[in-house]
C-alpha angles and dihedrals in degrees: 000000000000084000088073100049102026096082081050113136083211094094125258110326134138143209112232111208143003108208138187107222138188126236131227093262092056096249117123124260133193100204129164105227104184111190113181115183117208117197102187134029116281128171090200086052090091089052092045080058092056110045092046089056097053096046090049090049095041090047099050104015090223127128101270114214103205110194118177127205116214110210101155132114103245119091096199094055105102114139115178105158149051127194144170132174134181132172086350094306110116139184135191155139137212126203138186118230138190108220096204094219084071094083092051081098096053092044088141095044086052088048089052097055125104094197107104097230082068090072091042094048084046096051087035087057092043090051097059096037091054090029088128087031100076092169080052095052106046086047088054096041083057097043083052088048092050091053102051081052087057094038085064096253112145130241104250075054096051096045084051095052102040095045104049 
């Protein structure tokens, strides 16, 4: 997939995986699911959708799910849509998204979980509330580690997860 982004004039950027997935009637599916986090506001971020999308779909011909992830600081920043007309043609997408500050509110519900993007999304959400706190970070970042210890992670998991 880095074949289709990587000629974008939109700077360097990659596509991760290509999957095939199962659907919830048990039959097979090859679908393209692009998810693109963007962790700071950006007004090219809905074109970057889009053109992603359409590579994706013109290289492959498949249906192309474009999710986006919102990580960035800003509560009001919550683009969903591209768009682009000229002499009556038009053209658009429209994507869901996750802004991430979104589960500040549900803090607990994220401790009690036992999926491992709860403990991303929490450490995600304490970095950016003790970003100009560096002692507070690193308390929370081993609080975070302690807990995915007692949550039965191993070790080689943790230390991917803590160092990248």
């Amino acid at each position: 997939m880095q074949r289709v982004v990587r000629d974008a004039s939109l700077g360097r950027r990659w596509a991760d995986h290509l999957a095939q997935v199962w659907l919830g009637d048990g039959s097979a599916a090859w679908v393209l699911i692009h998810i693109e986090v963007q962790g700071q506001v950006d007004a090219e971020f809905p074109r970057r959708m889009y053109t992603y999308n359409y590579r994706l779909f013109d290289r492959y011909n498949r249906r192309v799910a474009s999710l986006a992830v919102l990580a960035d600081d800003d509560p009001g920043w919550r683009p969903s849509e591209f768009s682009h007309a000229l002499f009556g043609c038009r053209a658009s997408l429209t994507f869901p998204s996750v802004k991430l500050l979104d589960y500040a509110a549900r803090w607990d519900e994220l401790a009690a979980s036992r999926n491992p993007f709860a403990v991303v999304v929490m450490a995600h959400l304490k970095a950016l509330a003790t970003r100009r706190d560096a002692p507070e970070r690193l308390r929370w970042k081993l609080n975070l580690i302690r807990s995915l210890y007692d949550g039965g992670h191993s070790q080689v998991d943790i230390l991917e997860v803590s160092f990248q």
